[in-house]
N, CA, C and O atoms as a Tinker XYZ file with bonds, in Angstrom:
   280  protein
     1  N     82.538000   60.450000  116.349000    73     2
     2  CA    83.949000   60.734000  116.335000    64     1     3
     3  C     84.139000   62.256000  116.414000    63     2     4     5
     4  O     83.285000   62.906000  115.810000    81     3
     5  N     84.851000   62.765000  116.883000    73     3     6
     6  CA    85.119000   64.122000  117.411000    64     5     7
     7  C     86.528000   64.273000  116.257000    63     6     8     9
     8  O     87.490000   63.607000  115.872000    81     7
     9  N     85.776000   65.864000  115.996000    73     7    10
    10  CA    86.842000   66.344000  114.429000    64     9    11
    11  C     87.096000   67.531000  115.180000    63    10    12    13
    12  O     86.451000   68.098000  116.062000    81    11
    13  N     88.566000   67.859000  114.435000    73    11    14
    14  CA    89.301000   68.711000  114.966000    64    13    15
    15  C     89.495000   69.606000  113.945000    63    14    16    17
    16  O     89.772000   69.094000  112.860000    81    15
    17  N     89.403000   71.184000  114.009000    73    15    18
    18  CA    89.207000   71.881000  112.937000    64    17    19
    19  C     90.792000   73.351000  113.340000    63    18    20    21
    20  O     91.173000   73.647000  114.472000    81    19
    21  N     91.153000   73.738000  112.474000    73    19    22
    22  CA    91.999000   74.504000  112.654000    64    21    23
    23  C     91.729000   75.794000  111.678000    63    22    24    25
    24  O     90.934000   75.556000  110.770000    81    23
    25  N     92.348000   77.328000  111.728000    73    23    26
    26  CA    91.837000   78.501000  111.012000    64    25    27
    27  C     91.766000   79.367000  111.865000    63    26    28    29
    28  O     91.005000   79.090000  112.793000    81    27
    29  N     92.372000   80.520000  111.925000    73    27    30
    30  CA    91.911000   81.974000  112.471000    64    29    31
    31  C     93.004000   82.283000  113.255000    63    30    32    33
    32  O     94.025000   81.632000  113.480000    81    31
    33  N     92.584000   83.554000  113.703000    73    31    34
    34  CA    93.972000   84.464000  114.233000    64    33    35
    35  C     94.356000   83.456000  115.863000    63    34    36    37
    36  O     94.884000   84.128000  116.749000    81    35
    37  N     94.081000   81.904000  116.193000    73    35    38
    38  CA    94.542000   81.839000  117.371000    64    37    39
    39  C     95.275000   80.450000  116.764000    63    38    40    41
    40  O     96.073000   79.800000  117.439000    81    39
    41  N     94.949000   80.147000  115.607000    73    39    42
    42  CA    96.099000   79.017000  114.969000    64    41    43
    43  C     96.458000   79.186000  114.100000    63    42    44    45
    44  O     97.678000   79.204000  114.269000    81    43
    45  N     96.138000   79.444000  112.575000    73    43    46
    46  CA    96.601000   79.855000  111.464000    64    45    47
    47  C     95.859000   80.860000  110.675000    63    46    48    49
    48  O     94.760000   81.095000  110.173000    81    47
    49  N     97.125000   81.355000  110.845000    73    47    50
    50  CA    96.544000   83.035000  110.536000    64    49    51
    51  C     96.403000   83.145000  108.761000    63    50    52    53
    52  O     97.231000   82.426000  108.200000    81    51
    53  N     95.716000   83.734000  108.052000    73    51    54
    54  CA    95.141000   83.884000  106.959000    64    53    55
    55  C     94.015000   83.108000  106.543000    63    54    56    57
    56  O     93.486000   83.135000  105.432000    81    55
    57  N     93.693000   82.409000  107.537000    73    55    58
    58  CA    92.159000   81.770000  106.962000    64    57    59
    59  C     91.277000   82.082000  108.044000    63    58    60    61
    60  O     91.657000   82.424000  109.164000    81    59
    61  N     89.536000   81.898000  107.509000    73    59    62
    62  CA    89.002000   82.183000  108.450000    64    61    63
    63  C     88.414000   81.682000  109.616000    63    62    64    65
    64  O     87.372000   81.189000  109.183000    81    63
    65  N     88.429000   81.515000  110.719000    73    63    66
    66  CA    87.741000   80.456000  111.868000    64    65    67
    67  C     87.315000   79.397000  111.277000    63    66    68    69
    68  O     86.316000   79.323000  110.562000    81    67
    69  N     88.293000   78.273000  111.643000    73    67    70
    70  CA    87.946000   76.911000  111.435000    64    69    71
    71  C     87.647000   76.016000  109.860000    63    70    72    73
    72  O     87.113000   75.026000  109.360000    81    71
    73  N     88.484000   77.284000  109.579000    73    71    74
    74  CA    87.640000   76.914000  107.432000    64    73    75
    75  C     89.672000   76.869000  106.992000    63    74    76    77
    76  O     90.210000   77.787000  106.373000    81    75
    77  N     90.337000   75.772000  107.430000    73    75    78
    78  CA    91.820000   75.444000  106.601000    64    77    79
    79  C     91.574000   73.995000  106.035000    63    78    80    81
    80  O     92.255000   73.610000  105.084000    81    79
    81  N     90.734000   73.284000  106.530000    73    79    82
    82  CA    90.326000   72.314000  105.599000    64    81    83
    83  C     88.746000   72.301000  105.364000    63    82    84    85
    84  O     88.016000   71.889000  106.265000    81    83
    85  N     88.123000   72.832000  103.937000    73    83    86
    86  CA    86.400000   72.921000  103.728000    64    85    87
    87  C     86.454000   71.962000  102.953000    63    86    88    89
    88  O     87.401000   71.454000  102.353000    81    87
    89  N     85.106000   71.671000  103.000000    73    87    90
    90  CA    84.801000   71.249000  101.573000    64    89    91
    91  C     83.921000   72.033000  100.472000    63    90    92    93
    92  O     83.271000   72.783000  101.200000    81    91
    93  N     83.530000   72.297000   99.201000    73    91    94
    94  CA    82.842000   73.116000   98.388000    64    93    95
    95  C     81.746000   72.016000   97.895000    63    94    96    97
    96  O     81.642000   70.914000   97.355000    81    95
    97  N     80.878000   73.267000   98.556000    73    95    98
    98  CA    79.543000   72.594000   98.257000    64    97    99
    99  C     78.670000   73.710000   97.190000    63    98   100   101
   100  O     78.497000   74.898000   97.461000    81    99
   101  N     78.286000   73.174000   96.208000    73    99   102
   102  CA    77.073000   73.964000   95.677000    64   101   103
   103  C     75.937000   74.160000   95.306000    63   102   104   105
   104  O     75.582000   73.574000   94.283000    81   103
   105  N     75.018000   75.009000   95.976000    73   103   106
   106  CA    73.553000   75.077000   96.056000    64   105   107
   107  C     72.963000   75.214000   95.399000    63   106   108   109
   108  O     73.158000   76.408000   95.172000    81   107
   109  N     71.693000   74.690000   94.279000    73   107   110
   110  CA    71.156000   75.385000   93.086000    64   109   111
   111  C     70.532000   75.805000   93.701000    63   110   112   113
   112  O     69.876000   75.128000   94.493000    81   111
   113  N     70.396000   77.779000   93.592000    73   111   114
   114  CA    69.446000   78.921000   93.396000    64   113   115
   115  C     68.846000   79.196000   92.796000    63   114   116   117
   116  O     68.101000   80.093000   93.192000    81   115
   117  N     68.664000   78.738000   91.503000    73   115   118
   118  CA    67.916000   78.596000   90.358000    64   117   119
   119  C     68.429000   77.732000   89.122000    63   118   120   121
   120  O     69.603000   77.417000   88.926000    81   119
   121  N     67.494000   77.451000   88.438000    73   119   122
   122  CA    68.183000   76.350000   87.086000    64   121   123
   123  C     69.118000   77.595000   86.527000    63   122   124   125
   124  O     68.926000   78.755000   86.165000    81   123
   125  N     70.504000   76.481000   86.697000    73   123   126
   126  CA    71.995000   76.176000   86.126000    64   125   127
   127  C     72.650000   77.783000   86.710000    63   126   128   129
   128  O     73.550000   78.320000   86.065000    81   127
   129  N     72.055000   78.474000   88.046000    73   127   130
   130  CA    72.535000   78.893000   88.695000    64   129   131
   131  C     73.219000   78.337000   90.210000    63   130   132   133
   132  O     72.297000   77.796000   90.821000    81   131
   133  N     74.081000   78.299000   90.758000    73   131   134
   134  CA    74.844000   77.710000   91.903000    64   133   135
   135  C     75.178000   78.825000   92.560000    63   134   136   137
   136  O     75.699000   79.747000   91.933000    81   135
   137  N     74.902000   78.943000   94.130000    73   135   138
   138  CA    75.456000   79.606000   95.280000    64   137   139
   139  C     76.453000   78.488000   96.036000    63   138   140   141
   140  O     76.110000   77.394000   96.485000    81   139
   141  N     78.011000   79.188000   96.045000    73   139   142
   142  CA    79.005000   78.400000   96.611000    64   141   143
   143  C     79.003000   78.212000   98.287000    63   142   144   145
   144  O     78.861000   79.194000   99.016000    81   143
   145  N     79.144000   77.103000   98.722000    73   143   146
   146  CA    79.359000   77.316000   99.780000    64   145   147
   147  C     79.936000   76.495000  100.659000    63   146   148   149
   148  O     79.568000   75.321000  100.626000    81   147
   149  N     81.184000   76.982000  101.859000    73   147   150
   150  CA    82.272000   76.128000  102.280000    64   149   151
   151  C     82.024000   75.633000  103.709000    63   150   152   153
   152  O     82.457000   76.230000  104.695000    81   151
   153  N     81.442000   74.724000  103.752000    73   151   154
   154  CA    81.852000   73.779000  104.966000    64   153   155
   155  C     83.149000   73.185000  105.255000    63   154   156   157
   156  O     83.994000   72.695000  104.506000    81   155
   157  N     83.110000   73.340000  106.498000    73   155   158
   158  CA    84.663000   73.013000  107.410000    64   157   159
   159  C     84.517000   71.103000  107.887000    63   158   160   161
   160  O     83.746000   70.314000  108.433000    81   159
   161  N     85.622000   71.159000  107.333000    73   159   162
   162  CA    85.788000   69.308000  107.180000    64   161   163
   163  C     86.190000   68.888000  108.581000    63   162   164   165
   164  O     85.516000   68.204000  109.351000    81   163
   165  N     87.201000   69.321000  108.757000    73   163   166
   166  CA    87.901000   69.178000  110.272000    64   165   167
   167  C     89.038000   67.785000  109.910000    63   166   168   169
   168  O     89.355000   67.449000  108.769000    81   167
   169  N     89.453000   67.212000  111.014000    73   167   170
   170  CA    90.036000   65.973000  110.681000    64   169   171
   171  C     90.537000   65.423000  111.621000    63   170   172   173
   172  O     90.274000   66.108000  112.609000    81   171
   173  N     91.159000   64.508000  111.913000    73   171   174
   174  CA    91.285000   63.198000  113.109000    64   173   175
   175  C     92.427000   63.874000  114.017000    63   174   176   177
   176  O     92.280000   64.021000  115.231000    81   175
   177  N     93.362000   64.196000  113.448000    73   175   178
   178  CA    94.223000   65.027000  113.943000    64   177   179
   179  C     94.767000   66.406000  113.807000    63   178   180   181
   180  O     95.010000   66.914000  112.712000    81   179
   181  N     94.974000   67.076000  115.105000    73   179   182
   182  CA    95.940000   68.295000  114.485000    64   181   183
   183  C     97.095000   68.896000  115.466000    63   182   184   185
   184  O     97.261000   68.977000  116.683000    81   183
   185  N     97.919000   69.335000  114.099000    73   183   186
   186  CA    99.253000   69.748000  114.794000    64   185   187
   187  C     99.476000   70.887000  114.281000    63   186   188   189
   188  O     99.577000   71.018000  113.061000    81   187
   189  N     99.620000   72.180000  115.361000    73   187   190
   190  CA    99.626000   72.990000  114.483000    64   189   191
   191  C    101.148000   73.869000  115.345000    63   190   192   193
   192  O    101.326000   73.745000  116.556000    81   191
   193  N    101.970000   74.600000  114.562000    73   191   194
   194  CA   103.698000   74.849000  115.760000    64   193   195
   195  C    103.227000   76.638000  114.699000    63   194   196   197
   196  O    102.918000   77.031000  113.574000    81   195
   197  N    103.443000   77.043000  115.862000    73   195   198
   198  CA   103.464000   78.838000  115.475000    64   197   199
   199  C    104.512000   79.567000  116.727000    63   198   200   201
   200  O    104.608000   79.407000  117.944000    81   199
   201  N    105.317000   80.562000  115.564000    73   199   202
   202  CA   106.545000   80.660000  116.185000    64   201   203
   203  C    106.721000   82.658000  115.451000    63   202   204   205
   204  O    106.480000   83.010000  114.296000    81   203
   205  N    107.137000   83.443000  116.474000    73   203   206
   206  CA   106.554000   85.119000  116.146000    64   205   207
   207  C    107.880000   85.682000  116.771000    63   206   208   209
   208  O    108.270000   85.168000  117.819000    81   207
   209  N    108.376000   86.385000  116.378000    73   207   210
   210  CA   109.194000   87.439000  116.618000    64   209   211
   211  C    108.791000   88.459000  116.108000    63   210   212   213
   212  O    108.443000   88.696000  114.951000    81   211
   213  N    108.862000   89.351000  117.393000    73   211   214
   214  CA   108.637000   90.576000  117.616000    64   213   215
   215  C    109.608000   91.538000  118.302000    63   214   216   217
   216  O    110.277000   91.349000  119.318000    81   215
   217  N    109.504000   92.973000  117.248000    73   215   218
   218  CA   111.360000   94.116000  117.446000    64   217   219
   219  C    110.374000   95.422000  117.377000    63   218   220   221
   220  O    109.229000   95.604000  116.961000    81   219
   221  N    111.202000   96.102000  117.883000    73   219   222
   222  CA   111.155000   97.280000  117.794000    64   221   223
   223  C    111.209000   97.881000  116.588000    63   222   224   225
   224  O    111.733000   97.020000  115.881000    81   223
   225  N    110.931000   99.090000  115.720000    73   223   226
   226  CA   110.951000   99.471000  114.969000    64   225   227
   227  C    111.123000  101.306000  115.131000    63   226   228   229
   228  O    112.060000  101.838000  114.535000    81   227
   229  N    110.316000  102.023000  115.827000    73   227   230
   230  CA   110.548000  103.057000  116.051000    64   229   231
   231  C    109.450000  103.310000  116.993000    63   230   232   233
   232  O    108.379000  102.785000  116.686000    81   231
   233  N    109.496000  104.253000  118.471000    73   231   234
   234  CA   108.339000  103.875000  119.100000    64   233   235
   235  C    107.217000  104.796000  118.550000    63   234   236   237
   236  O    107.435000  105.711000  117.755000    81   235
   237  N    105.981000  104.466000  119.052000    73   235   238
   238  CA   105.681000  103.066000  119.874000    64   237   239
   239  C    105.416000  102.026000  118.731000    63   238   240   241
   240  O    104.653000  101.108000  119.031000    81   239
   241  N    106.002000  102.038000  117.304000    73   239   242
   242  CA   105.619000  101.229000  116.472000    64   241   243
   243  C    106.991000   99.683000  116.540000    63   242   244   245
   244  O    108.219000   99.710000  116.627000    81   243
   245  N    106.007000   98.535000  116.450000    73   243   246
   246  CA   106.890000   97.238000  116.618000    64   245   247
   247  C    106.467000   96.283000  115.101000    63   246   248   249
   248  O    105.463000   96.455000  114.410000    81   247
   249  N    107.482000   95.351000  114.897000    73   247   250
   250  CA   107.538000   94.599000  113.624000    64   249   251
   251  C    107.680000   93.409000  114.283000    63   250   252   253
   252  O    108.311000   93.109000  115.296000    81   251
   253  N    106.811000   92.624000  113.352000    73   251   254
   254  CA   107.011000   91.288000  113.693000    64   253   255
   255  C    107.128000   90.294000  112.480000    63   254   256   257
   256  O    106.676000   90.475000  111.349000    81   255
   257  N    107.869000   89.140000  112.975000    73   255   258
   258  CA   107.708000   88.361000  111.687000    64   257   259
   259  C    106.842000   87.039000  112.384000    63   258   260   261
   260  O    106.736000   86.895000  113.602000    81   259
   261  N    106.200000   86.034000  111.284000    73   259   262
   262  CA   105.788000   85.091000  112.146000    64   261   263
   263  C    105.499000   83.972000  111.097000    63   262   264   265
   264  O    105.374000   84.424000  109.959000    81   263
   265  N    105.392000   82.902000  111.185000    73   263   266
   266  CA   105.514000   81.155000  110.753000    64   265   267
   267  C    104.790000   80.466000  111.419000    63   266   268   269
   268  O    104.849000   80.356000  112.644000    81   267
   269  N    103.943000   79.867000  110.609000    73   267   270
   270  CA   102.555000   78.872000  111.153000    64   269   271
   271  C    102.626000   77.709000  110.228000    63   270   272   273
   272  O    102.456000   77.984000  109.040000    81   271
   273  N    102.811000   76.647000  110.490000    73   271   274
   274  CA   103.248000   75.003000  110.058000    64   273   275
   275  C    102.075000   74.163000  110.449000    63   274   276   277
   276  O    102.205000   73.527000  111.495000    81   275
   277  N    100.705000   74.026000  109.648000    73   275   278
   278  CA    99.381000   73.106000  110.266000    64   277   279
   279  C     99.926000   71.691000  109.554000    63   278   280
   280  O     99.293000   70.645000  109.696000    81   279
């Protein structure tokens, strides 16, 4: 079955490539020490609507606002 993963500056911005749904996994490195670590789950579907406005501000500097809905 083919999983669909979402994350990063070309769908949702503040997470990192493909890591908006992980799971936490943890590794023993030594007795009753754990190294964390996040695998990307993915999932059956995705919908993701991203919507950016962008103004002028003073040149050559521009402002934008922007909204990402996964």
């Amino acid at each position: 079955m083919e999983r669909f993963f979402a994350g990063g500056d070309t769908t949702v911005r503040g997470y990192d490539l493909d890591r908006l749904l992980t799971e936490i996994v943890y590794v023993p490195i030594a007795p009753g020490v754990f190294a964390v670590q996040y695998q990307p789950v993915g999932g059956n579907l995705r919908i993701i609507q991203n919507i950016e406005l962008q103004f002028p501000i003073l040149r050559p500097c521009t402002g934008r606002c922007f909204s990402t809905v996964a």
